[in-house]
C-alpha positions as CSV (number, residue, x, y, z in Angstrom):
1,X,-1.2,12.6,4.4
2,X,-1.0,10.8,1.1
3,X,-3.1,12.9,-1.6
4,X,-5.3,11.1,-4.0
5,X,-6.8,12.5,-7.1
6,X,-9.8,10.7,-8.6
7,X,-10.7,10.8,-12.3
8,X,-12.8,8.1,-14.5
9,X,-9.7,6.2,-15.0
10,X,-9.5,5.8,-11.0
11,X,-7.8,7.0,-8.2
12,X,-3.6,8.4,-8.3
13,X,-1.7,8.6,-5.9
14,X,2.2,9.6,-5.7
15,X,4.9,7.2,-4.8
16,X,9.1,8.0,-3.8
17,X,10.8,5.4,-4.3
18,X,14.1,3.9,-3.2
19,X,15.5,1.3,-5.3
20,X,18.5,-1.4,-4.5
21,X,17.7,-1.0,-0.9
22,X,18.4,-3.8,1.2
23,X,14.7,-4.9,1.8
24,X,11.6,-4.0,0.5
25,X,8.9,-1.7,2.7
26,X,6.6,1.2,2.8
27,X,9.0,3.5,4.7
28,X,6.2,6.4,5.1
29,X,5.2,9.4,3.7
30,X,7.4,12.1,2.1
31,X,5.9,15.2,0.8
32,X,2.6,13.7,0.5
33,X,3.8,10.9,-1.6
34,X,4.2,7.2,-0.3
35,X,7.9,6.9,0.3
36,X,8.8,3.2,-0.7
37,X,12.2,1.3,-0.4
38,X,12.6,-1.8,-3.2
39,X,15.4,-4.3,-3.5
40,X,15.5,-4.6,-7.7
41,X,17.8,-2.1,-9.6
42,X,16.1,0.7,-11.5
43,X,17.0,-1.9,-15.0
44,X,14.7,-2.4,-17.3
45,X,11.8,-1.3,-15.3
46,X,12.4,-4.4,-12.4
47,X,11.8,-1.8,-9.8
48,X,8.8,-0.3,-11.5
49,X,7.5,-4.2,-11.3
50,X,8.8,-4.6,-7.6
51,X,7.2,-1.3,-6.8
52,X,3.5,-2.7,-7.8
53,X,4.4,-6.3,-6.4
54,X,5.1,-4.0,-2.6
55,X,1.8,-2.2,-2.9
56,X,-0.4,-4.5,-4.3
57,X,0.6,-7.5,-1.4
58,X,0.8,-4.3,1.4
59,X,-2.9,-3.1,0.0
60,X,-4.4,-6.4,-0.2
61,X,-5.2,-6.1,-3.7
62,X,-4.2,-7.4,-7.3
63,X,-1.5,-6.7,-9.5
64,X,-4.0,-6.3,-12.2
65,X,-6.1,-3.3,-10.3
66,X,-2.5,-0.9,-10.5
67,X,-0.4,0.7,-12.8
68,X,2.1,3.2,-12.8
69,X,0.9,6.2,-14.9
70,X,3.7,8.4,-14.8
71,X,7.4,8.3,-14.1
72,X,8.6,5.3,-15.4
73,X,12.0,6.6,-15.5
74,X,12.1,8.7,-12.4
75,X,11.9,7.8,-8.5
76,X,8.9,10.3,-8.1
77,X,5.6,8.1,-9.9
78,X,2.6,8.2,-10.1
79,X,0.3,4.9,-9.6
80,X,-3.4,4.3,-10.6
81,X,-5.7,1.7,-8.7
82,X,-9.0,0.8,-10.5
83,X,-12.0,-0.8,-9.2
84,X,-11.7,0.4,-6.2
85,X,-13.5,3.7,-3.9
86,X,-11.5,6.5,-2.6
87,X,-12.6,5.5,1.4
88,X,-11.3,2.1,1.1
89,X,-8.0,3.1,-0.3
90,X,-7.7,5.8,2.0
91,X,-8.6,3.5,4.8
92,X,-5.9,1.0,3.5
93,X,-3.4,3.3,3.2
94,X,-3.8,4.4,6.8
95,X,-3.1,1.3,8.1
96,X,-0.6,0.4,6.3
97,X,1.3,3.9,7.3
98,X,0.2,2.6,11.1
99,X,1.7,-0.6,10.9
100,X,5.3,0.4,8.9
Protein backbone atom coordinates (compact mmCIF):
# COMPACT_ATOMS: atom_id res chain seq x y z
CA UNK A 1 0.00 0.00 0.00
CA UNK A 2 1.25 3.35 -1.03
CA UNK A 3 1.35 5.77 2.10
CA UNK A 4 0.15 9.31 1.79
CA UNK A 5 0.75 12.04 4.17
CA UNK A 6 -1.46 15.16 3.91
CA UNK A 7 -0.46 18.59 4.97
CA UNK A 8 -1.80 22.21 3.67
CA UNK A 9 0.51 22.09 0.89
CA UNK A 10 -1.28 18.76 -0.27
CA UNK A 11 -0.87 15.20 -0.29
CA UNK A 12 3.03 13.24 -0.54
CA UNK A 13 3.56 10.34 -1.49
CA UNK A 14 7.01 8.31 -2.04
CA UNK A 15 8.24 7.29 -5.39
CA UNK A 16 11.44 4.49 -6.38
CA UNK A 17 12.56 5.13 -9.25
CA UNK A 18 14.46 3.40 -12.08
CA UNK A 19 15.99 5.48 -14.57
CA UNK A 20 17.50 4.47 -18.28
CA UNK A 21 15.17 1.57 -18.27
CA UNK A 22 14.07 0.44 -21.45
CA UNK A 23 10.45 1.77 -21.25
CA UNK A 24 8.65 3.76 -19.06
CA UNK A 25 5.91 2.24 -16.38
CA UNK A 26 4.56 2.09 -12.91
CA UNK A 27 6.24 -1.29 -12.01
CA UNK A 28 4.41 -1.48 -8.47
CA UNK A 29 4.96 -0.84 -5.05
CA UNK A 30 8.19 -1.29 -3.13
CA UNK A 31 8.34 -0.57 0.50
CA UNK A 32 5.31 1.51 0.43
CA UNK A 33 6.65 3.68 -2.18
CA UNK A 34 5.43 3.70 -5.99
CA UNK A 35 8.21 1.82 -7.69
CA UNK A 36 8.61 3.57 -11.27
CA UNK A 37 10.81 2.61 -14.25
CA UNK A 38 11.79 5.84 -16.71
CA UNK A 39 13.72 5.83 -19.95
CA UNK A 40 15.70 9.53 -19.48
CA UNK A 41 19.19 9.39 -17.73
CA UNK A 42 19.31 10.73 -14.14
CA UNK A 43 21.14 14.27 -16.21
CA UNK A 44 20.18 17.34 -15.38
CA UNK A 45 17.03 16.33 -13.75
CA UNK A 46 15.44 14.67 -17.28
CA UNK A 47 14.21 11.83 -15.23
CA UNK A 48 12.91 14.03 -12.45
CA UNK A 49 10.81 15.60 -15.51
CA UNK A 50 10.00 12.01 -17.03
CA UNK A 51 9.07 10.91 -13.57
CA UNK A 52 6.11 13.67 -13.40
CA UNK A 53 5.32 13.32 -17.21
CA UNK A 54 4.65 9.08 -16.13
CA UNK A 55 2.41 9.95 -13.23
CA UNK A 56 0.69 12.79 -14.27
CA UNK A 57 -0.63 10.90 -17.81
CA UNK A 58 -0.94 7.41 -15.51
CA UNK A 59 -3.12 9.66 -12.81
CA UNK A 60 -5.15 11.53 -15.25
CA UNK A 61 -4.05 14.70 -14.02
CA UNK A 62 -1.75 17.85 -14.96
CA UNK A 63 1.73 18.42 -14.82
CA UNK A 64 0.99 21.59 -13.06
CA UNK A 65 -0.93 19.79 -9.91
CA UNK A 66 2.81 17.76 -9.01
CA UNK A 67 6.01 18.43 -7.89
CA UNK A 68 8.77 16.52 -6.55
CA UNK A 69 9.44 17.88 -2.94
CA UNK A 70 12.35 15.93 -1.99
CA UNK A 71 15.08 13.85 -3.58
CA UNK A 72 15.96 15.58 -6.46
CA UNK A 73 19.16 13.84 -6.56
CA UNK A 74 18.28 10.47 -5.25
CA UNK A 75 16.02 7.50 -6.71
CA UNK A 76 13.95 7.45 -3.44
CA UNK A 77 11.48 11.04 -3.93
CA UNK A 78 9.05 12.41 -2.67
CA UNK A 79 6.11 13.92 -4.97
CA UNK A 80 3.33 16.48 -3.95
CA UNK A 81 -0.22 16.65 -5.84
CA UNK A 82 -2.32 19.78 -5.12
CA UNK A 83 -5.87 20.32 -5.69
CA UNK A 84 -6.73 17.19 -5.28
CA UNK A 85 -8.63 14.87 -2.02
CA UNK A 86 -6.90 12.05 -0.45
CA UNK A 87 -9.90 9.41 -1.73
CA UNK A 88 -9.56 10.26 -5.26
CA UNK A 89 -5.83 9.88 -5.21
CA UNK A 90 -6.05 6.84 -3.36
CA UNK A 91 -8.68 5.57 -5.61
CA UNK A 92 -6.36 6.50 -8.66
CA UNK A 93 -3.56 4.92 -7.41
CA UNK A 94 -5.38 1.63 -6.88
CA UNK A 95 -6.13 1.27 -10.30
CA UNK A 96 -3.39 2.22 -11.64
CA UNK A 97 -1.48 -0.59 -9.37
CA UNK A 98 -4.48 -3.03 -10.82
CA UNK A 99 -3.91 -2.32 -14.26
CA UNK A 100 0.36 -2.41 -14.33
Amino acid sequence: MISLKESKKGLTFDIQVIPHASRAEIAGEQDGALKMRVTAPPVEGAANEACIKLLASELGLKKSQMEISSGLKSRKKAVRIKNISKSELTLKMNNILKTN
